[in-house]
FITI-773875 format. One record per atom (N, C-alpha, C): residue number from 1; chain; atom name; x, y, z. Coordinates in Angstrom, 1 decimal, m for minus. Each point is the difference from the previous one (the first is absolute). Layout:
N
{num=NUM | cadena=A | atomo=CA | x=X | y=Y | z=Z}
...
//
This chain:
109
{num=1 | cadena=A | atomo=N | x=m9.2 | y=m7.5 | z=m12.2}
{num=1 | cadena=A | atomo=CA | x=0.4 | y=0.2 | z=m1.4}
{num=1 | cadena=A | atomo=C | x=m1.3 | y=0.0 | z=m0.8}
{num=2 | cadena=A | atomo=N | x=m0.1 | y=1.3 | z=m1.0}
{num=2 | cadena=A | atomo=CA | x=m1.8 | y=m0.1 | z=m0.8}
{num=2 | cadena=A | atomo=C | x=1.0 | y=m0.5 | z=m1.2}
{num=3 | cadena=A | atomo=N | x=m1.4 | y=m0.9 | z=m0.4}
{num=3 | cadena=A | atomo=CA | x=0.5 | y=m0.5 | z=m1.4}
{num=3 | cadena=A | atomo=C | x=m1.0 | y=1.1 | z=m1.0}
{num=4 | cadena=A | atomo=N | x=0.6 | y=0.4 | z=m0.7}
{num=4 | cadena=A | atomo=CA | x=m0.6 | y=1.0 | z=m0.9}
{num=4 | cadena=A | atomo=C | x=m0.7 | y=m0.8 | z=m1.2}
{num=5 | cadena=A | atomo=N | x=m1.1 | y=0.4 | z=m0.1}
{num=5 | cadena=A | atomo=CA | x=m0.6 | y=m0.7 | z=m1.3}
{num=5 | cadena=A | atomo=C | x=m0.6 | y=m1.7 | z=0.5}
{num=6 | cadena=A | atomo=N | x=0.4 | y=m0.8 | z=1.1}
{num=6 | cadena=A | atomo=CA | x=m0.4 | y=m0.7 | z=m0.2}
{num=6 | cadena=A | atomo=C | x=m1.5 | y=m0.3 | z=1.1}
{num=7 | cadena=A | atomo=N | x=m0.9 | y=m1.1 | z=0.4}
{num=7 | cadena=A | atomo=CA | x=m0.9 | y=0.2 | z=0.3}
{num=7 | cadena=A | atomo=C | x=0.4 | y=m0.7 | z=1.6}
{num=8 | cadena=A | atomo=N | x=1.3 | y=m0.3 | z=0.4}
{num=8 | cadena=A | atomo=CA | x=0.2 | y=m0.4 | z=1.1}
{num=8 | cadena=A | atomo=C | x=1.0 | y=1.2 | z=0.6}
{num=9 | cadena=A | atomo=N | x=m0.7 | y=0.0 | z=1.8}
{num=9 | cadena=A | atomo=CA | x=0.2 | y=1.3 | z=0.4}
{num=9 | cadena=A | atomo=C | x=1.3 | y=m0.3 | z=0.4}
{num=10 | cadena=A | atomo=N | x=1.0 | y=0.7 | z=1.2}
{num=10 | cadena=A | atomo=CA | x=1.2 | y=m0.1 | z=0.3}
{num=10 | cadena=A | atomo=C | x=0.4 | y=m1.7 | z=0.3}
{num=11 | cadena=A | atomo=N | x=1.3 | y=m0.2 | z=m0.1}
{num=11 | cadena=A | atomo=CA | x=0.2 | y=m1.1 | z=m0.1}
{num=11 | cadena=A | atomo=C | x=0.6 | y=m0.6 | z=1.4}
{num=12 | cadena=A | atomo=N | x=0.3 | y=0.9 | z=0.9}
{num=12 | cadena=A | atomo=CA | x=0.5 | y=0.1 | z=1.4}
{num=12 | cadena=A | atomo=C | x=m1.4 | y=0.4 | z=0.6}
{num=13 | cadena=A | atomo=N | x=m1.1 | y=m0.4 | z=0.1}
{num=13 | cadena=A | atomo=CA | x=m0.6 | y=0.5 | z=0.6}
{num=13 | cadena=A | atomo=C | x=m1.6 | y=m0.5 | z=0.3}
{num=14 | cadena=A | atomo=N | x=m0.3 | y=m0.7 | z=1.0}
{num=14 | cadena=A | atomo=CA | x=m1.1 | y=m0.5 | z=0.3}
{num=14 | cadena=A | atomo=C | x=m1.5 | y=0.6 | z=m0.6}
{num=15 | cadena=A | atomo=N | x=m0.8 | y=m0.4 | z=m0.6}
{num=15 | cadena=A | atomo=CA | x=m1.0 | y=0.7 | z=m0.7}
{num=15 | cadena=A | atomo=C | x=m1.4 | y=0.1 | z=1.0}
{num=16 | cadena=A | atomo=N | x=m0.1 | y=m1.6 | z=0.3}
{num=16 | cadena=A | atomo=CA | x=m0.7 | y=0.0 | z=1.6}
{num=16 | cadena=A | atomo=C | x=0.1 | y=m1.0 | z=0.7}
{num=17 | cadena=A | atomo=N | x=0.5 | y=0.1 | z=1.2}
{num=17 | cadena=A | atomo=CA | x=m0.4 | y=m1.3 | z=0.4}
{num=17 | cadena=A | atomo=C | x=m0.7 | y=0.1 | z=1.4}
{num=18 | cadena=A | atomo=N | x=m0.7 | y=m0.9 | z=0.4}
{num=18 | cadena=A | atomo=CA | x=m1.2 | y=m0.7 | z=1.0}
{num=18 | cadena=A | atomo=C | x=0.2 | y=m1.1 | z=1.0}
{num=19 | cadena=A | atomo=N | x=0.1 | y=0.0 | z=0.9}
{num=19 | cadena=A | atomo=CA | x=m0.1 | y=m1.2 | z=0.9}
{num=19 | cadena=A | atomo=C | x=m1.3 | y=m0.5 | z=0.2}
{num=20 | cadena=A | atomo=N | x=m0.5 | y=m1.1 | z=m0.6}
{num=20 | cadena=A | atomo=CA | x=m1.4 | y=m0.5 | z=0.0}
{num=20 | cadena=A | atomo=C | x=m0.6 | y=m0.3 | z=2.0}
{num=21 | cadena=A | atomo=N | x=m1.2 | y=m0.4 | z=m0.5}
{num=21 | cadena=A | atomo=CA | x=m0.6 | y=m0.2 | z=1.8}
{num=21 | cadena=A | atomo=C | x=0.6 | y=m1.6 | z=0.4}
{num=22 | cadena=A | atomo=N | x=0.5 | y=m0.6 | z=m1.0}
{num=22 | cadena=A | atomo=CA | x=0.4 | y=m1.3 | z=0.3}
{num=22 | cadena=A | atomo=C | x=2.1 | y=0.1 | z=0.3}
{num=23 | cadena=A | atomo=N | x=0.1 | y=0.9 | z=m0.1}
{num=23 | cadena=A | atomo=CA | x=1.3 | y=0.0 | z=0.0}
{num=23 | cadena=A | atomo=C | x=1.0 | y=m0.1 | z=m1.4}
{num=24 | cadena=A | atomo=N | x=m0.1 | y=m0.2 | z=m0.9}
{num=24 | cadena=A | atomo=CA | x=m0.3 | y=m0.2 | z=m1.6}
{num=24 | cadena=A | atomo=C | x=0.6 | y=1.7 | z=0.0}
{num=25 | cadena=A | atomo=N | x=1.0 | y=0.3 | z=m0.9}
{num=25 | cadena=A | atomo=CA | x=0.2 | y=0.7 | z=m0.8}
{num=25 | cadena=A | atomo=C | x=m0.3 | y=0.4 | z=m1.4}
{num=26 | cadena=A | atomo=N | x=m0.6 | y=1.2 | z=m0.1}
{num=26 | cadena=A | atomo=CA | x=m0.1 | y=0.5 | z=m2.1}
{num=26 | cadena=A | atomo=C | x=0.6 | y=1.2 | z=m0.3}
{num=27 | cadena=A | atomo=N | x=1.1 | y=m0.4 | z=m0.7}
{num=27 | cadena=A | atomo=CA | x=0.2 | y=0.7 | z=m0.9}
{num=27 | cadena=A | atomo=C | x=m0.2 | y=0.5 | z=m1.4}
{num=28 | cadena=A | atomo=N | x=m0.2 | y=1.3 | z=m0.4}
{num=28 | cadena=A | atomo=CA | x=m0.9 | y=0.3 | z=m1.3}
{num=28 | cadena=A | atomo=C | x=1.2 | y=0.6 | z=m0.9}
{num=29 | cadena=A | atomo=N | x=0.1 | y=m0.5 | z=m1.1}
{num=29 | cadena=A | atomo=CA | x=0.8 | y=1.2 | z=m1.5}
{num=29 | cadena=A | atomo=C | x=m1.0 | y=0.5 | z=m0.4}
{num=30 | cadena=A | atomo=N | x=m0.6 | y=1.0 | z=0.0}
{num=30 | cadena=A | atomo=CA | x=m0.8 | y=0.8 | z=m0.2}
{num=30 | cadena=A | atomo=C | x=0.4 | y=0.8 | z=m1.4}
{num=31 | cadena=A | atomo=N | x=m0.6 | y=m0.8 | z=m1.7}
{num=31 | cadena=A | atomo=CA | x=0.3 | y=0.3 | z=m1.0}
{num=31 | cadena=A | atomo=C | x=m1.0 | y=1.3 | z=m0.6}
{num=32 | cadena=A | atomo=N | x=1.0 | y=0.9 | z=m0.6}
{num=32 | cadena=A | atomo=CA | x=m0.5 | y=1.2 | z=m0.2}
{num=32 | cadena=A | atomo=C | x=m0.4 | y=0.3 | z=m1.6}
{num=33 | cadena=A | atomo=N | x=0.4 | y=m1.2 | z=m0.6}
{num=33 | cadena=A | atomo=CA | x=m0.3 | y=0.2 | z=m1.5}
{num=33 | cadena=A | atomo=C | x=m0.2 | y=m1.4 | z=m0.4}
{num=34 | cadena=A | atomo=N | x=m0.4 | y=m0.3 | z=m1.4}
{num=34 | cadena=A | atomo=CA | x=0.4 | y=m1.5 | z=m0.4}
{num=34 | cadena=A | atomo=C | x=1.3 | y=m0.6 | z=m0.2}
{num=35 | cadena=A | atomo=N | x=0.0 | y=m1.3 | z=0.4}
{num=35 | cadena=A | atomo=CA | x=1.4 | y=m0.8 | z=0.3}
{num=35 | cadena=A | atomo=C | x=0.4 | y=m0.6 | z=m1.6}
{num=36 | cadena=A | atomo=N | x=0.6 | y=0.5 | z=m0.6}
{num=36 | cadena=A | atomo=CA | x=0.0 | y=m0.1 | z=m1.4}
{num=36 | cadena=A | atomo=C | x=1.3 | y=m0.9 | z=m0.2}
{num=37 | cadena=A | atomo=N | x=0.2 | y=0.0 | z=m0.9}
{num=37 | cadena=A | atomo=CA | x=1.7 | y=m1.1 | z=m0.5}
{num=37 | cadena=A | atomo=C | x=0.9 | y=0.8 | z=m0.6}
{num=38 | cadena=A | atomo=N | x=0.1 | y=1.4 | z=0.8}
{num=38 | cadena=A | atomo=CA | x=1.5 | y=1.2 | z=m0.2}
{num=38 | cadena=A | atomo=C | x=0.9 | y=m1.0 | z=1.5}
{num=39 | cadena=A | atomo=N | x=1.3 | y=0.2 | z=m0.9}
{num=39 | cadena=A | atomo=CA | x=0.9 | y=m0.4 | z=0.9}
{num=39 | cadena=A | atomo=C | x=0.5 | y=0.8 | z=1.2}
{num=40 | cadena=A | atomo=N | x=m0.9 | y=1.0 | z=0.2}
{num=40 | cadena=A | atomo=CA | x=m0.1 | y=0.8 | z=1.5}
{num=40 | cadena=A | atomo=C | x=m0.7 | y=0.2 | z=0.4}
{num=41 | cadena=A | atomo=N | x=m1.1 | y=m0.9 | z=m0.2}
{num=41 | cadena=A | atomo=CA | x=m1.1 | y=m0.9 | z=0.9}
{num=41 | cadena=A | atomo=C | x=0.3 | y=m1.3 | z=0.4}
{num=42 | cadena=A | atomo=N | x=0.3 | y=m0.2 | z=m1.0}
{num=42 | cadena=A | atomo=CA | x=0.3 | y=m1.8 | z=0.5}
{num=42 | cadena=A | atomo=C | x=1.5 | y=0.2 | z=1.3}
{num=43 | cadena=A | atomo=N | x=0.7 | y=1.3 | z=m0.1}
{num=43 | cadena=A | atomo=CA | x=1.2 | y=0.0 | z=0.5}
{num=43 | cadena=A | atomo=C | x=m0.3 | y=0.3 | z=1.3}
{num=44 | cadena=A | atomo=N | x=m1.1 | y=1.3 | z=0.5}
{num=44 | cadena=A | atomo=CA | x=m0.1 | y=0.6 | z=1.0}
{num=44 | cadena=A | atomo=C | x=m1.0 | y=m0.9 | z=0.3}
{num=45 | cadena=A | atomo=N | x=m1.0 | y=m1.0 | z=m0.4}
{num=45 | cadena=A | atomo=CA | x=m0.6 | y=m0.7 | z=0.5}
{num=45 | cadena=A | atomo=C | x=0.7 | y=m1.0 | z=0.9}
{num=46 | cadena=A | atomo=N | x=1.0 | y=m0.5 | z=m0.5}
{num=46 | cadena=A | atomo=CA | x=1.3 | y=m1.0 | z=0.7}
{num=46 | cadena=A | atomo=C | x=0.3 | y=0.4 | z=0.9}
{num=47 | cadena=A | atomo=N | x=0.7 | y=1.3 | z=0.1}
{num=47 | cadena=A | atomo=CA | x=0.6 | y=0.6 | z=0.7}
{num=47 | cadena=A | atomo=C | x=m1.0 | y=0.0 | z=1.2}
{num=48 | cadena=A | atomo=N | x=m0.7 | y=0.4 | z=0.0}
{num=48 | cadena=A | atomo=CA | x=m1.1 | y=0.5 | z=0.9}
{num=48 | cadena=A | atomo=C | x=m0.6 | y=m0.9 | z=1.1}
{num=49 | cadena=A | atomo=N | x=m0.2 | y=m1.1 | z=m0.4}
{num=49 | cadena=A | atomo=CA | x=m0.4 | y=m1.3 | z=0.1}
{num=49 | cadena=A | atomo=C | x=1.3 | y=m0.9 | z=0.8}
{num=50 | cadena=A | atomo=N | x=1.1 | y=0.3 | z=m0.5}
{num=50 | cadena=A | atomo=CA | x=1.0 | y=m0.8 | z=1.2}
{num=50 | cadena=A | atomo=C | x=0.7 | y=1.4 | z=0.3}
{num=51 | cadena=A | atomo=N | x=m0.4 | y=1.2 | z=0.4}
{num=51 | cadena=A | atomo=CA | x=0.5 | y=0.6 | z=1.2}
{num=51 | cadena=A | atomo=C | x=m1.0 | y=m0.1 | z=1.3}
{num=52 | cadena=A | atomo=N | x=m1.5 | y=m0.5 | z=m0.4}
{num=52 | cadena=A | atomo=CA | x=m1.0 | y=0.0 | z=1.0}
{num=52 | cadena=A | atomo=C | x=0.4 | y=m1.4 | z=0.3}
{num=53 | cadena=A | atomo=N | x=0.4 | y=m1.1 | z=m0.6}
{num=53 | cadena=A | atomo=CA | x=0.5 | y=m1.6 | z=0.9}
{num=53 | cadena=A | atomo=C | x=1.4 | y=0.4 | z=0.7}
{num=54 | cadena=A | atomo=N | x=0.6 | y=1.0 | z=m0.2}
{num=54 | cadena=A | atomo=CA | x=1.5 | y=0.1 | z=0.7}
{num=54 | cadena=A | atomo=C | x=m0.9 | y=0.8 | z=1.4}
{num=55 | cadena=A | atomo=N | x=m0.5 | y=0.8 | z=m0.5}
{num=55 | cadena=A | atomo=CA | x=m0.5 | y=0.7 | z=1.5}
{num=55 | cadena=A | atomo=C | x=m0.1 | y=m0.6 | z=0.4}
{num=56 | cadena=A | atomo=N | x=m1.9 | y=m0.7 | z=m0.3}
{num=56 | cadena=A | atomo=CA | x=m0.2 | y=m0.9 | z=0.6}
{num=56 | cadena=A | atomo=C | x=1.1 | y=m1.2 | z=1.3}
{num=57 | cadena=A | atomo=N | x=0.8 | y=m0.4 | z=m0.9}
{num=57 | cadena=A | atomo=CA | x=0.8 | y=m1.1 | z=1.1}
{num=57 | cadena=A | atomo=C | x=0.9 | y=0.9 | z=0.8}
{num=58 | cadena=A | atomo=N | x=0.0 | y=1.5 | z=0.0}
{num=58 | cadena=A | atomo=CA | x=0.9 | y=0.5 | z=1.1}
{num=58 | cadena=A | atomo=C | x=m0.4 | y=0.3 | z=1.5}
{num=59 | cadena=A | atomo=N | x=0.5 | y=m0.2 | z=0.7}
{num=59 | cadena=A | atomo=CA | x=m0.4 | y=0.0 | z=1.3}
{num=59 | cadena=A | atomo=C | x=m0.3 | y=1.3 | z=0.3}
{num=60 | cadena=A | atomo=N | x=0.0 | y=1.2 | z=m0.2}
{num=60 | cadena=A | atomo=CA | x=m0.7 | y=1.1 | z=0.3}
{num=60 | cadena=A | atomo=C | x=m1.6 | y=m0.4 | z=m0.6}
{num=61 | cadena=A | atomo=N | x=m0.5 | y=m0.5 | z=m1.3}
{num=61 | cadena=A | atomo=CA | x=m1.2 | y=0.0 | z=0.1}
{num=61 | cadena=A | atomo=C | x=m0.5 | y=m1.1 | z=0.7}
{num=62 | cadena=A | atomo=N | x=0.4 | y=m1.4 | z=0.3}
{num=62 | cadena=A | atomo=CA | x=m0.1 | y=m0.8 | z=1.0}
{num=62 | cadena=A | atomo=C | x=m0.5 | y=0.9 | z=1.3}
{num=63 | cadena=A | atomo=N | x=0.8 | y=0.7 | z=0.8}
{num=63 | cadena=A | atomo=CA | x=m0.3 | y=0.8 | z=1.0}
{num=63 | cadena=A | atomo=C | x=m1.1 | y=1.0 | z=m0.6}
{num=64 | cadena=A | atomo=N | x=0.0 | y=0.5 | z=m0.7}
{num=64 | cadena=A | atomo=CA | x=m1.3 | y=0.9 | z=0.2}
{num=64 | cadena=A | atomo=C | x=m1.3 | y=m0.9 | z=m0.5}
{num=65 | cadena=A | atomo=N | x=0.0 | y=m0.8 | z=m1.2}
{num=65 | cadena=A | atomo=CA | x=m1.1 | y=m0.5 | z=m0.2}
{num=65 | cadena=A | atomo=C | x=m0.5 | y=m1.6 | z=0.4}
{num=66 | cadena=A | atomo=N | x=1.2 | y=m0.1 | z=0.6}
{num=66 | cadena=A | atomo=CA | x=0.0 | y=m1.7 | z=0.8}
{num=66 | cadena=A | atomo=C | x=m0.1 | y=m1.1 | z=m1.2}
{num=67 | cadena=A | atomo=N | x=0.3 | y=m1.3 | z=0.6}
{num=67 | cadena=A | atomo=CA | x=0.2 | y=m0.9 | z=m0.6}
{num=67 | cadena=A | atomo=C | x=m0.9 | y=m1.1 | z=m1.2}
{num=68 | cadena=A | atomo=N | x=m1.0 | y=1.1 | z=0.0}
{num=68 | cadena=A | atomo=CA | x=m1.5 | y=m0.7 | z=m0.6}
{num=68 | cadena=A | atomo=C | x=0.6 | y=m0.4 | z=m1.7}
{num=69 | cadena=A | atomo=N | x=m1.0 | y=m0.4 | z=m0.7}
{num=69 | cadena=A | atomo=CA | x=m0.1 | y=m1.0 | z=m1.2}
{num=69 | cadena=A | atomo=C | x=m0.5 | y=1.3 | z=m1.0}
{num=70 | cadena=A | atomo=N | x=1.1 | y=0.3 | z=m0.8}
{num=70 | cadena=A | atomo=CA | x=m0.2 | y=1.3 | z=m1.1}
{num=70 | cadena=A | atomo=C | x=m0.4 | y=m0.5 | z=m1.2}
{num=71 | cadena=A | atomo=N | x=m0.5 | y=0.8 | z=m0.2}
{num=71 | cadena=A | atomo=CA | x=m0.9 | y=0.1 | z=m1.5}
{num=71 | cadena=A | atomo=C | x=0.7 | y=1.4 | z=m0.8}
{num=72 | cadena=A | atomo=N | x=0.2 | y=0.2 | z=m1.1}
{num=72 | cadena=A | atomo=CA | x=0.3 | y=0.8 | z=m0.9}
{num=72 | cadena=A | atomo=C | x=m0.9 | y=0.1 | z=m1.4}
{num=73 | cadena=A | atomo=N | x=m0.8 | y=0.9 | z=m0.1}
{num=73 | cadena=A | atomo=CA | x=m0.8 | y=m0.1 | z=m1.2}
{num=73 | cadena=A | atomo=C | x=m0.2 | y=1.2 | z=m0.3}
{num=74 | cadena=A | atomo=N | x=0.3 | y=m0.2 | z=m1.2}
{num=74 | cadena=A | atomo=CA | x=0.2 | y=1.0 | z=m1.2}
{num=74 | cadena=A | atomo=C | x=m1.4 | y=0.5 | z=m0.6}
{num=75 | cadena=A | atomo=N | x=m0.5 | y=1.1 | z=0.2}
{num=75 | cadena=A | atomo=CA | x=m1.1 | y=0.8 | z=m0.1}
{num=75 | cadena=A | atomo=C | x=0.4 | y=1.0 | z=m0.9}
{num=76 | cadena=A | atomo=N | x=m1.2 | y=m0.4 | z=m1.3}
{num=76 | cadena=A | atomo=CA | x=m0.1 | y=0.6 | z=m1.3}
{num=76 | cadena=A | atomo=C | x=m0.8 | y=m0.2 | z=m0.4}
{num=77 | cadena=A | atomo=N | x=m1.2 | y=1.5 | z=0.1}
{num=77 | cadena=A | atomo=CA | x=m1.3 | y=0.4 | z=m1.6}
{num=77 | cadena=A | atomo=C | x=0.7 | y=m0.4 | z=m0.9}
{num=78 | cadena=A | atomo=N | x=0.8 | y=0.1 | z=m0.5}
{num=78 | cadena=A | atomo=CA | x=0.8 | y=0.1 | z=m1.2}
{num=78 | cadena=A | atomo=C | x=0.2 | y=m1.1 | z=m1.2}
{num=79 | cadena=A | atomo=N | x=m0.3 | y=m0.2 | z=m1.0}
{num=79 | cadena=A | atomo=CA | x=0.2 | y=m0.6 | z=m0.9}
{num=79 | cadena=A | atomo=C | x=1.5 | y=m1.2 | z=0.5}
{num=80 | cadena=A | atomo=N | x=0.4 | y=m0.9 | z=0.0}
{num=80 | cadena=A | atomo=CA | x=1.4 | y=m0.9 | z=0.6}
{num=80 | cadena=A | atomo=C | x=0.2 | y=m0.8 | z=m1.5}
{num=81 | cadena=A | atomo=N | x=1.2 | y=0.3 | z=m0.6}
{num=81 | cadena=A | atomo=CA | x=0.3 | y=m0.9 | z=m0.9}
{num=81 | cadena=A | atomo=C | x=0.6 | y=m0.9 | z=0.2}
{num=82 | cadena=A | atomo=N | x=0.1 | y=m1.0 | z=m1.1}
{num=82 | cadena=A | atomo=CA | x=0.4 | y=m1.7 | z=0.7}
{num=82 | cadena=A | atomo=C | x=1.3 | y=0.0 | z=0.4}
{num=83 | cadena=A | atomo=N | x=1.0 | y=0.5 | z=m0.2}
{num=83 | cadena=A | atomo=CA | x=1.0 | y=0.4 | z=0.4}
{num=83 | cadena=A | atomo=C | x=0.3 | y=0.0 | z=1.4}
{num=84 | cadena=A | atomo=N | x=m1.0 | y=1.5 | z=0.3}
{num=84 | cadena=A | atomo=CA | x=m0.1 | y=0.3 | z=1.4}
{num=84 | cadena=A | atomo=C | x=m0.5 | y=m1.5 | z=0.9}
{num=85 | cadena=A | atomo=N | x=m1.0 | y=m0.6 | z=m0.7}
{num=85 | cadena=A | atomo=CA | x=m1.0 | y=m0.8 | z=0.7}
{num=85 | cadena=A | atomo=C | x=1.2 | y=m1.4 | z=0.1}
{num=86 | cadena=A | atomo=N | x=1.1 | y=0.2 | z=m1.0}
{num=86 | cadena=A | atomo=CA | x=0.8 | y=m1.1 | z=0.6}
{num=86 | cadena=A | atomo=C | x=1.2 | y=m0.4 | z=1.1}
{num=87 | cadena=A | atomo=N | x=0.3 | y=2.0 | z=m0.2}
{num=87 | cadena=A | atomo=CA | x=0.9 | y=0.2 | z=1.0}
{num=87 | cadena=A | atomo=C | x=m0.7 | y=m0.4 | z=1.0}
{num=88 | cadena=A | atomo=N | x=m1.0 | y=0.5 | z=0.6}
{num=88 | cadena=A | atomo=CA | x=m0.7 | y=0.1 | z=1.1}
{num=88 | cadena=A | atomo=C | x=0.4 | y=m1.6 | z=0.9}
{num=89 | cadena=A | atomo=N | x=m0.7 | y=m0.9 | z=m1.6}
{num=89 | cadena=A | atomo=CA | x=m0.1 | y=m1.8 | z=0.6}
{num=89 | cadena=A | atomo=C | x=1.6 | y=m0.2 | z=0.3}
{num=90 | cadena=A | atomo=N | x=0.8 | y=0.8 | z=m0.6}
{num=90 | cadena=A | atomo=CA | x=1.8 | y=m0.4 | z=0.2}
{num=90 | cadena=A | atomo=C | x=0.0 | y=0.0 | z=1.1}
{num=91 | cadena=A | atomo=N | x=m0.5 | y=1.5 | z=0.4}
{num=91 | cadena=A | atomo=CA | x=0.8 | y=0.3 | z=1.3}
{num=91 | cadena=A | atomo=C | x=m0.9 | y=m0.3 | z=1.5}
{num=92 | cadena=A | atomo=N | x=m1.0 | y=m0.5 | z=m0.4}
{num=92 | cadena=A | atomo=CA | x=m0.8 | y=m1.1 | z=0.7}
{num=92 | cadena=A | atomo=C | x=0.5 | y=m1.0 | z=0.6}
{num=93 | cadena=A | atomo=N | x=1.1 | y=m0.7 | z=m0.7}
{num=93 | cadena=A | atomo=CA | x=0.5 | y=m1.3 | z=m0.1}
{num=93 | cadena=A | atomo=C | x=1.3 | y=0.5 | z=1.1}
{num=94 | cadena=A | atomo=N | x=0.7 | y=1.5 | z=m0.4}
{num=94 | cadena=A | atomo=CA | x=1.0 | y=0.1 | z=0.8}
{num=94 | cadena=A | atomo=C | x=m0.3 | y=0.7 | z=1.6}
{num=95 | cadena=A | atomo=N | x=m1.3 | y=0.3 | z=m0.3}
{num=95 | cadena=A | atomo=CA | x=m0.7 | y=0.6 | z=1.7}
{num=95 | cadena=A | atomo=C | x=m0.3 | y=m1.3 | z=0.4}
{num=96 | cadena=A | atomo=N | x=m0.4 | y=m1.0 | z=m0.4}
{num=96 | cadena=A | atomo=CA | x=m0.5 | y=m1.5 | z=0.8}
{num=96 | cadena=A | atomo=C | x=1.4 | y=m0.5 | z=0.8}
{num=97 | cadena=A | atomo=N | x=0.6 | y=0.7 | z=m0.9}
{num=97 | cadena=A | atomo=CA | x=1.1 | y=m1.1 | z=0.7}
{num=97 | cadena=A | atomo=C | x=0.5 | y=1.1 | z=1.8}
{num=98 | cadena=A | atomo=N | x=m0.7 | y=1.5 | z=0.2}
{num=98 | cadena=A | atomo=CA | x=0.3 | y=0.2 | z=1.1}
{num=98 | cadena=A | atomo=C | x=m1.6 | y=m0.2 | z=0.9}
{num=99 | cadena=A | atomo=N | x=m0.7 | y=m0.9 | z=m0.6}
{num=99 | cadena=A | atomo=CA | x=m1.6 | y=m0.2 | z=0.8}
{num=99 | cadena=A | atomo=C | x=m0.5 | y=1.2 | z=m0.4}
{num=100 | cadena=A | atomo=N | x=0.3 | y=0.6 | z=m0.9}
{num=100 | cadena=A | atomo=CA | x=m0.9 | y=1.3 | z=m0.6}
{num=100 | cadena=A | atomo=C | x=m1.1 | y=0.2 | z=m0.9}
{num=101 | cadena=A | atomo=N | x=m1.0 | y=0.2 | z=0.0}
{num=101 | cadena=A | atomo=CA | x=m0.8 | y=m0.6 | z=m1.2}
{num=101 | cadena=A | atomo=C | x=0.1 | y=1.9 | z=m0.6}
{num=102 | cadena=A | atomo=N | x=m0.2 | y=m0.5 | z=m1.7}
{num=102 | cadena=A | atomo=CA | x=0.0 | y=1.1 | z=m0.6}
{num=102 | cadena=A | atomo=C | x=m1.1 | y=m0.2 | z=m1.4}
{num=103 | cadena=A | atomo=N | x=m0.7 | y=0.7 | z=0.1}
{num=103 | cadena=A | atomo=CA | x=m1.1 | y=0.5 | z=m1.1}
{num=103 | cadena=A | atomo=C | x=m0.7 | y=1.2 | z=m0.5}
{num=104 | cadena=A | atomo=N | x=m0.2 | y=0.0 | z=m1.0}
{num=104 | cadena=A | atomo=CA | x=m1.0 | y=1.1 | z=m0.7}
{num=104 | cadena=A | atomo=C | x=m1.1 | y=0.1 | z=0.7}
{num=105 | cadena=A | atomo=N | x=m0.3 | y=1.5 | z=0.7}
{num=105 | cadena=A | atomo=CA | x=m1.0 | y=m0.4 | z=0.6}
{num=105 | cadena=A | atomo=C | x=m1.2 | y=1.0 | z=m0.5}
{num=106 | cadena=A | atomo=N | x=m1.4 | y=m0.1 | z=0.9}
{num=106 | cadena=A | atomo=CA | x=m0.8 | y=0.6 | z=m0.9}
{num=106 | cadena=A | atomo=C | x=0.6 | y=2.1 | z=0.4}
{num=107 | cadena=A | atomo=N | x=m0.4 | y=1.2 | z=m0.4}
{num=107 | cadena=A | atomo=CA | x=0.2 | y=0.8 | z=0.6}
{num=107 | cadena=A | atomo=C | x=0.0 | y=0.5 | z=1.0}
{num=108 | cadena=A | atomo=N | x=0.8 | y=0.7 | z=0.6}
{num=108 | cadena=A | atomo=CA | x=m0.3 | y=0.4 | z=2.0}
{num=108 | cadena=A | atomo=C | x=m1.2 | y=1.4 | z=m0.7}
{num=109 | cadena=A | atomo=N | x=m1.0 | y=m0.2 | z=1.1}
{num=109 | cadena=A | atomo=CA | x=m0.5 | y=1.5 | z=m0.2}
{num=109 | cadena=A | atomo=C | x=0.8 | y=1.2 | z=0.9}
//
């Protein structure tokens, strides 16, 4: 699904993810604009963010990316308003609770 206009890409759809050399999984939201406080950023930001923890806990990516310790971080050049910066800490709180850590991270090159 493209969200039009906003700076977060499909909402169904993995942006990147990595199996580290330790076994450790990363996954990246790979932000395309600044994360501003329009209610279709803060919305597709949500969205986006617990369709990668539902993956996450499904047993198809179990099987392909194994059972390792995920990370989800949100990678953005982009200007982040507080808004954005507090959804982020929200839904932090609701990834801990699947052993998921979730943060703003610096940009993927």
């Amino acid at each position: 699904m493209e969200n039009s206009g906003s700076p977060i890409g499909p909402s169904d759809a993995f942006d990147i993810v990595g199996i580290r050399n330790d076994g450790g999984i990363d996954a990246v939201i790979v932000c395309s604009g600044p994360l501003d406080n329009s209610s279709t950023t803060l919305r597709d930001l949500a969205l986006k963010v617990r369709n990668y923890l539902r993956e996450i806990a499904s047993e198809d990516f179990i099987s392909q990316c194994g059972p390792g310790h995920v990370c989800i971080y949100v990678s953005c050049s982009h200007t982040v308003s507080t808004e954005a910066d507090q959804l982020i800490a929200d839904l932090a709180l609701e990834a801990a609770q699947q052993r998921v850590l979730l943060h703003l991270g610096e940009p993927v090159a």
